[in-house]
C-alpha positions as CSV (number, residue, x, y, z in Angstrom):
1,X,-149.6,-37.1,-27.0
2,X,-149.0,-37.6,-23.5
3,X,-145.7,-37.7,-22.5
4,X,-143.5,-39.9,-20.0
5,X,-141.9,-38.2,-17.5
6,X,-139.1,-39.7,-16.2
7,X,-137.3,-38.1,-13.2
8,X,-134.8,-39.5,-11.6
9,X,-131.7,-37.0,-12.1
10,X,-131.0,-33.6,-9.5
11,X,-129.9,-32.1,-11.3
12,X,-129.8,-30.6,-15.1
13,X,-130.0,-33.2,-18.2
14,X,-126.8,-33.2,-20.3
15,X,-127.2,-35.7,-22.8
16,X,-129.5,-38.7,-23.7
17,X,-129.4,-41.0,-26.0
18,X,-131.4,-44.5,-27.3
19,X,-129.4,-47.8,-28.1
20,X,-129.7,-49.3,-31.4
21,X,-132.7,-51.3,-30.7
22,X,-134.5,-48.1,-28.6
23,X,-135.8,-50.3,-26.0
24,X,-133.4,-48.6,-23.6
25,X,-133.2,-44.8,-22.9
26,X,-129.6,-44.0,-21.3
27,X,-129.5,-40.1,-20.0
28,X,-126.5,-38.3,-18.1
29,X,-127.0,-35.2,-16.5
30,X,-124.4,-32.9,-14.0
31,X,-125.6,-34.9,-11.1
32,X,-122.7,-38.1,-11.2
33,X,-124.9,-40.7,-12.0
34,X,-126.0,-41.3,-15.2
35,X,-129.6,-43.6,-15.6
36,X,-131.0,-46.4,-17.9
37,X,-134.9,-46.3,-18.6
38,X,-137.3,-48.5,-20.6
39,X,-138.2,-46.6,-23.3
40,X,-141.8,-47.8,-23.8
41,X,-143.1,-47.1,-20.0
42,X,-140.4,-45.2,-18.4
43,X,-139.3,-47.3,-15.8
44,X,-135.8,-47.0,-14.6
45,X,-133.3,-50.1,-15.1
46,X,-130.2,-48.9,-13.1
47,X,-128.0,-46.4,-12.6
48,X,-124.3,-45.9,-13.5
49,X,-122.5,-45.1,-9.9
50,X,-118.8,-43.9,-10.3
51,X,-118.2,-40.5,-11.4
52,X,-117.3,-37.9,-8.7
53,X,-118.7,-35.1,-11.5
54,X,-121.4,-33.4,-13.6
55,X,-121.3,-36.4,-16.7
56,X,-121.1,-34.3,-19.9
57,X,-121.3,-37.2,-22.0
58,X,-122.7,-40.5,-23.3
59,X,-123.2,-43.5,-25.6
60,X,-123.9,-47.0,-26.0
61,X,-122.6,-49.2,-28.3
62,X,-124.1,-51.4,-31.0
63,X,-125.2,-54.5,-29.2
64,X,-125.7,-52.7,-25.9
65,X,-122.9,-54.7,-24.0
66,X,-121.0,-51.3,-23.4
67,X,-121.5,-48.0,-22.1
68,X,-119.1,-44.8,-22.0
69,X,-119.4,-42.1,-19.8
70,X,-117.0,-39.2,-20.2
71,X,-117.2,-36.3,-16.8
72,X,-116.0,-33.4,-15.1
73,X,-114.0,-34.9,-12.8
74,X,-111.2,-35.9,-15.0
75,X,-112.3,-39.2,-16.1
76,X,-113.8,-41.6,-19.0
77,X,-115.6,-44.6,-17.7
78,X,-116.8,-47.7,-19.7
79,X,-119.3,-49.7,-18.2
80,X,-120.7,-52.9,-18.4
81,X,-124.6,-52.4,-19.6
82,X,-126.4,-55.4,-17.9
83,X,-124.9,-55.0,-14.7
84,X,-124.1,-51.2,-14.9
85,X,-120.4,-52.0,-13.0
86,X,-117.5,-50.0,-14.4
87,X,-115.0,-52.4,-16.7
88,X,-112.9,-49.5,-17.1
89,X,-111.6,-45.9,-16.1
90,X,-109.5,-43.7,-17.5
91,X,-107.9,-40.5,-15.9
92,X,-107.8,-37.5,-18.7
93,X,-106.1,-33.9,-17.9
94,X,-109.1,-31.7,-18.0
95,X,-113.0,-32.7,-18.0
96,X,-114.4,-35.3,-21.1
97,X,-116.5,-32.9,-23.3
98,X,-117.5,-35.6,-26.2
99,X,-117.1,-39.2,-26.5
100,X,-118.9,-41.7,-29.1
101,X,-117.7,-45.6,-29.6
102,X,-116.9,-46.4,-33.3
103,X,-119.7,-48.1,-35.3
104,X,-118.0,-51.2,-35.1
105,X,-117.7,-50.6,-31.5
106,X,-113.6,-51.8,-31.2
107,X,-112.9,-48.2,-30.5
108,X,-114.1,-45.5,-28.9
109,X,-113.4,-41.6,-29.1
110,X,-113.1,-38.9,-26.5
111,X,-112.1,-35.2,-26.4
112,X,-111.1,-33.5,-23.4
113,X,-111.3,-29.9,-22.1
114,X,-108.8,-26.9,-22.4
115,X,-108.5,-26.2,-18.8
116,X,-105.8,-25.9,-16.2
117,X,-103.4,-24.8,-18.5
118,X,-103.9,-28.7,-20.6
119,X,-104.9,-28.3,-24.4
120,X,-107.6,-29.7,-25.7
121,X,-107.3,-33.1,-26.9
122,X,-108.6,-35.8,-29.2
123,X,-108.3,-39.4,-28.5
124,X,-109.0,-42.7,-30.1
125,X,-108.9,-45.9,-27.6
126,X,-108.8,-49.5,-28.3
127,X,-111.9,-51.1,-26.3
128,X,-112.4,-54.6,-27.6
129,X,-110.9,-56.1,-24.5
130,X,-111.3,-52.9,-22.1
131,X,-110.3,-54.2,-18.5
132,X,-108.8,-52.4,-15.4
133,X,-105.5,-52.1,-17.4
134,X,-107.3,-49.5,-20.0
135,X,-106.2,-46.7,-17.7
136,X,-102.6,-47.3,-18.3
137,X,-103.0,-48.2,-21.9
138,X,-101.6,-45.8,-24.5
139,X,-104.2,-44.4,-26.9
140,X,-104.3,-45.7,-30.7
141,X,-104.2,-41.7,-31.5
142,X,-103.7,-38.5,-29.5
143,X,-104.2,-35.7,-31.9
144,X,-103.7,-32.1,-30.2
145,X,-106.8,-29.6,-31.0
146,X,-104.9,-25.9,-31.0
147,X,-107.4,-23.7,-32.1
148,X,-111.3,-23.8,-30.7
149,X,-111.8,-26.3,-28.3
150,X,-113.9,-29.2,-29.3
151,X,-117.6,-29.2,-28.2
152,X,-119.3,-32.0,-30.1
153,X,-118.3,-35.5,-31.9
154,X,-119.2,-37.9,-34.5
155,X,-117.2,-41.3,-36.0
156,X,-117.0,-40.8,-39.7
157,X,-117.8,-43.7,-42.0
158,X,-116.2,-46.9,-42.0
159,X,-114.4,-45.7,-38.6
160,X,-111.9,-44.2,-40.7
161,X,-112.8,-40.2,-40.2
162,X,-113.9,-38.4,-37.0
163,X,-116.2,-35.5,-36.9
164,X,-115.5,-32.5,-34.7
165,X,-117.5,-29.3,-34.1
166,X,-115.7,-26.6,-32.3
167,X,-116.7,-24.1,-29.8
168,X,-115.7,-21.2,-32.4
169,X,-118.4,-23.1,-35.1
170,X,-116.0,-24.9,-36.9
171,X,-116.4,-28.4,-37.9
172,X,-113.2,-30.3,-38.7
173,X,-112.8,-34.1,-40.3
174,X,-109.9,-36.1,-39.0
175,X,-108.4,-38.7,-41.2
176,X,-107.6,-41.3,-38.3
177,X,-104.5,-43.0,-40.0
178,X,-102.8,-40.0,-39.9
179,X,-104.1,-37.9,-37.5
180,X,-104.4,-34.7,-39.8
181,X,-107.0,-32.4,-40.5
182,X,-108.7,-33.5,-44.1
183,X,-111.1,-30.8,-44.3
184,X,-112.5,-27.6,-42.3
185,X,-115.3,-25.4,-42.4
186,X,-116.9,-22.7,-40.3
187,X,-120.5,-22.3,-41.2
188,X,-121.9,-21.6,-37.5
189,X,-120.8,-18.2,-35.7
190,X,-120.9,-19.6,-32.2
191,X,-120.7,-23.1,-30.3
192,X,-121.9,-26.2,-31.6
193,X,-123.5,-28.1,-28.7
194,X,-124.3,-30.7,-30.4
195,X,-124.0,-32.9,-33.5
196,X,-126.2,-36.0,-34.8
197,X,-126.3,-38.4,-37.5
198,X,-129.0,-39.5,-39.9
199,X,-129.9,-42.6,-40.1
200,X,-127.9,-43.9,-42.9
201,X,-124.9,-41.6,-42.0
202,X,-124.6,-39.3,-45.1
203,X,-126.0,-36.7,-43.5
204,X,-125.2,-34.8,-39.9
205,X,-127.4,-31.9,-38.1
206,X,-125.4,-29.7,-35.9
207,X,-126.9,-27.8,-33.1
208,X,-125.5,-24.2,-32.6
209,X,-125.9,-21.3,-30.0
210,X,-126.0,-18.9,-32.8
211,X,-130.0,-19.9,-33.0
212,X,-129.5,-22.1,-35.8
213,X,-129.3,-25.7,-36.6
214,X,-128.0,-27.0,-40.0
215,X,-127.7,-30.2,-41.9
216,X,-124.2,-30.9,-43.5
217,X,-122.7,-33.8,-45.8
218,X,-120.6,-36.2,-44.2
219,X,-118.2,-36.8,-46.8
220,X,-117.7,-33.8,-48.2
221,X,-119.1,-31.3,-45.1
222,X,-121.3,-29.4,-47.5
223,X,-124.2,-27.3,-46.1
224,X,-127.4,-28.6,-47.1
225,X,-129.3,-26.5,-44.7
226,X,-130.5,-24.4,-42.4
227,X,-133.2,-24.3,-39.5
228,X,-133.1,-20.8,-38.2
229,X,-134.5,-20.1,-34.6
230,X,-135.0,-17.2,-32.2
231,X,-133.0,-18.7,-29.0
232,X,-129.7,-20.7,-28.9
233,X,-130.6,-24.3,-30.1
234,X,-128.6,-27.0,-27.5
235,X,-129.4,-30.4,-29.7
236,X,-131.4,-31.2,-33.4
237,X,-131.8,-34.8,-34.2
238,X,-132.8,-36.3,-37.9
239,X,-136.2,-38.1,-38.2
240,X,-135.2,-41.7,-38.9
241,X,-138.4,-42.8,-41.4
242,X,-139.7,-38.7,-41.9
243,X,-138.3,-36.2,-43.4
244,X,-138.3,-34.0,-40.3
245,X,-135.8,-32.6,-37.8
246,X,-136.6,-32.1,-33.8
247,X,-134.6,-29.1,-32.5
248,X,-134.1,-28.3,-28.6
249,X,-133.3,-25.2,-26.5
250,X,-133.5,-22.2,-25.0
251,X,-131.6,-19.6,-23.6
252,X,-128.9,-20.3,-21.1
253,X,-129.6,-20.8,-17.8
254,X,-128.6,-17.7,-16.7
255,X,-130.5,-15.6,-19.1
256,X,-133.9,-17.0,-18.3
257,X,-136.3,-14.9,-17.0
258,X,-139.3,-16.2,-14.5
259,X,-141.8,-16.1,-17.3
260,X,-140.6,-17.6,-20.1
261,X,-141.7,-21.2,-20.0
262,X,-145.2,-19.6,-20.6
263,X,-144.4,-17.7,-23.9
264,X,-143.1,-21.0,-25.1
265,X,-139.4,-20.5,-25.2
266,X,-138.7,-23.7,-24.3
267,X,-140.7,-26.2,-26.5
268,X,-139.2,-28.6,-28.9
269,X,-139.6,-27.4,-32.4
270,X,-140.2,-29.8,-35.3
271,X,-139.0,-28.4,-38.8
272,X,-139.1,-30.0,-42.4
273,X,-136.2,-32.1,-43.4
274,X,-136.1,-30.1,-47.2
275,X,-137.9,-27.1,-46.8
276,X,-136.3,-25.9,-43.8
277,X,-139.9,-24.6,-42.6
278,X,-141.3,-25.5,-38.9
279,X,-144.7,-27.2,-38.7
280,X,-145.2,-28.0,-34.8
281,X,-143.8,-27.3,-31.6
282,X,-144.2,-29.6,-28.3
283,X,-144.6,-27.7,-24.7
284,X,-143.5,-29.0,-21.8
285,X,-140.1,-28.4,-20.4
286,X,-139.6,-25.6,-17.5
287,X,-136.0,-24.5,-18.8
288,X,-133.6,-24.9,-21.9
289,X,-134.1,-27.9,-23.7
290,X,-130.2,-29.6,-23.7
291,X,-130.6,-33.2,-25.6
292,X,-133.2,-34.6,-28.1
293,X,-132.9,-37.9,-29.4
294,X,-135.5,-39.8,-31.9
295,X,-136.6,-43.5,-31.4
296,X,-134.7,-45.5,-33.4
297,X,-138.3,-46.4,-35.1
298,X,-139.4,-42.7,-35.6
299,X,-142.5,-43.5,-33.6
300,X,-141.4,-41.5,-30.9
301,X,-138.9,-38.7,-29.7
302,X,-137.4,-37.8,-26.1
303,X,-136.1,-34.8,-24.9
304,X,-133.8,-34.0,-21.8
305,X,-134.0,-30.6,-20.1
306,X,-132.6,-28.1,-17.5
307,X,-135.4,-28.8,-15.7
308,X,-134.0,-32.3,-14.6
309,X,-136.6,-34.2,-16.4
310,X,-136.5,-36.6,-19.5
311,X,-139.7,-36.5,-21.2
312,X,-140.6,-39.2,-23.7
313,X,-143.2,-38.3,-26.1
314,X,-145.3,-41.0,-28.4
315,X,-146.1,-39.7,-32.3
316,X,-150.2,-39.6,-32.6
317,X,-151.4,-40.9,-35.9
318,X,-151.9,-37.2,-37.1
319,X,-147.9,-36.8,-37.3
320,X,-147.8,-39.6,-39.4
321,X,-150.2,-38.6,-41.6
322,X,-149.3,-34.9,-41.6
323,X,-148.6,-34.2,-45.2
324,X,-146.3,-31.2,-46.4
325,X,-148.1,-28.4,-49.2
326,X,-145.5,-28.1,-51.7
């Protein structure tokens, strides 16, 4: 399993993330430009040249025509994907923590920072025809966050719930025509850095710094379990055609000491969807691990790290045929 390295950021990976299709690789990191690669050799399509700020956040939408890019310098961008010019910018109050489009992709989601004496916000944009007007354009919904701020987000289904995890642990669902609160829980004890879904959407993995990633309900936000670690975990992503989970992490960056990228504190860990139990590791990165992201066809996983470098890796046959002893 040798990997592709792709380097083209400065500095430290925030998020990646594959289009529908997986052909295409997108990655952000806290340098301002985020990158488009070919997923099968790691060649890079483009960049994304706009932001002024470390790019927290990114996605694609469904046919690949539009990409969002949410960043520390007050601003959400959406781009056009084939020519990678921005269609649209809009100015927030604090930096953009989360954004995701809708599944449908005629609207997108975004949540900004408490910071600089703003609250943290949720909002919900229209971007069917997203132009240079979008700036000025009032949201569909502004819902206020007053507690935790939010740190990760997910489109329920049918576009008609969001998904929010919280920097206290909580994770909240939003019914969108009202803009209240349908349902809370708090099942982590620290940050959730990041939250995925599975495949078919009944299922979402969060990503915690308590050391522990877990696998909820997306209807009904019940835990289903648990995937307990030694070291904050920064992303987990759900197997799309296995029952397996990758996570990703490592301690902060300013807990690391010289040595540990040797003991193997910083390896992706692969865990059984149902049993909860881990059954391989992949070295490789030289800091915290901050996104993972499965192929759209299983047959392969990427991970993006402190370290600056995205690093796809291609499933031998042995994963495939691995079987579990139960």
């Amino acid at each position: 399993m040798k990997p592709l390295l792709l380097h083209g950021h400065e500095r430290a990976i925030t998020q990646i993330k594959y289009n529908r299709e997986g052909d295409l690789l997108f990655s952000s990191s806290k340098d301002n430009k985020p990158n488009v690669w070919y997923s099968l050799n790691g060649e890079r399509l483009g960049t994304f040249n706009g932001h002024q700020g470390a790019v927290w956040c990114i996605d694609v939408d469904w046919t690949t025509t539009r990409f969002l890019s949410g960043a520390g310098d007050n601003t959400l961008k959406i781009w056009d994907c084939e020519t990678g010019k921005p269609i649209g910018n809009i100015t927030t109050n604090s930096s953009v923590r989360a954004c995701n489009f809708s599944y449908s992709a005629n609207m997108a989601a975004y949540a900004t920072d408490k910071a600089m004496g703003h609250q943290c916000e949720i909002f919900i944009i229209d971007v069917r025809n997203a132009d240079d007007s979008i700036g000025q354009a009032d949201p569909i919904l502004r819902i206020p966050v007053n507690g935790s701020r939010v740190s990760s987000l997910l489109w329920g289904a049918l576009d008609e719930t969001l998904l929010t995890g919280h920097e206290n642990g909580e994770i909240t669902i939003w019914d969108l025509k009202t803009g209240k609160k349908l349902q809370t829980t708090k099942e982590h004890d620290n940050i959730i850095n990041d939250m995925q879904m599975s495949k078919d959407c009944t299922m979402f993995i969060t990503a915690s710094k308590d050391h522990t990633a877990k696998l909820f309900d997306s209807e009904n936000l019940m835990l289903l379990k648990t995937y307990k670690t030694e070291r904050p975990v920064n992303s987990a992503a759900v197997s799309p055609i296995l029952e397996h989970v990758v996570l990703g992490g490592g301690q902060d960056a300013m807990d690391v000491t010289t040595t540990s990228a040797r003991v193997g504190k910083f390896d992706s860990r692969f865990f059984h969807l149902v049993f909860e139990e881990e059954f391989g590791r992949v070295k490789g990165h030289f800091g915290p691990i901050n996104s993972v992201a499965f192929h759209p066809d299983g047959k392969s996983y990427s991970s993006g790290g402190e370290d600056g470098y995205v690093r796809i890796h291609t499933f031998d046959s042995s994963y495939f045929e691995y079987g579990f002893d139960y």
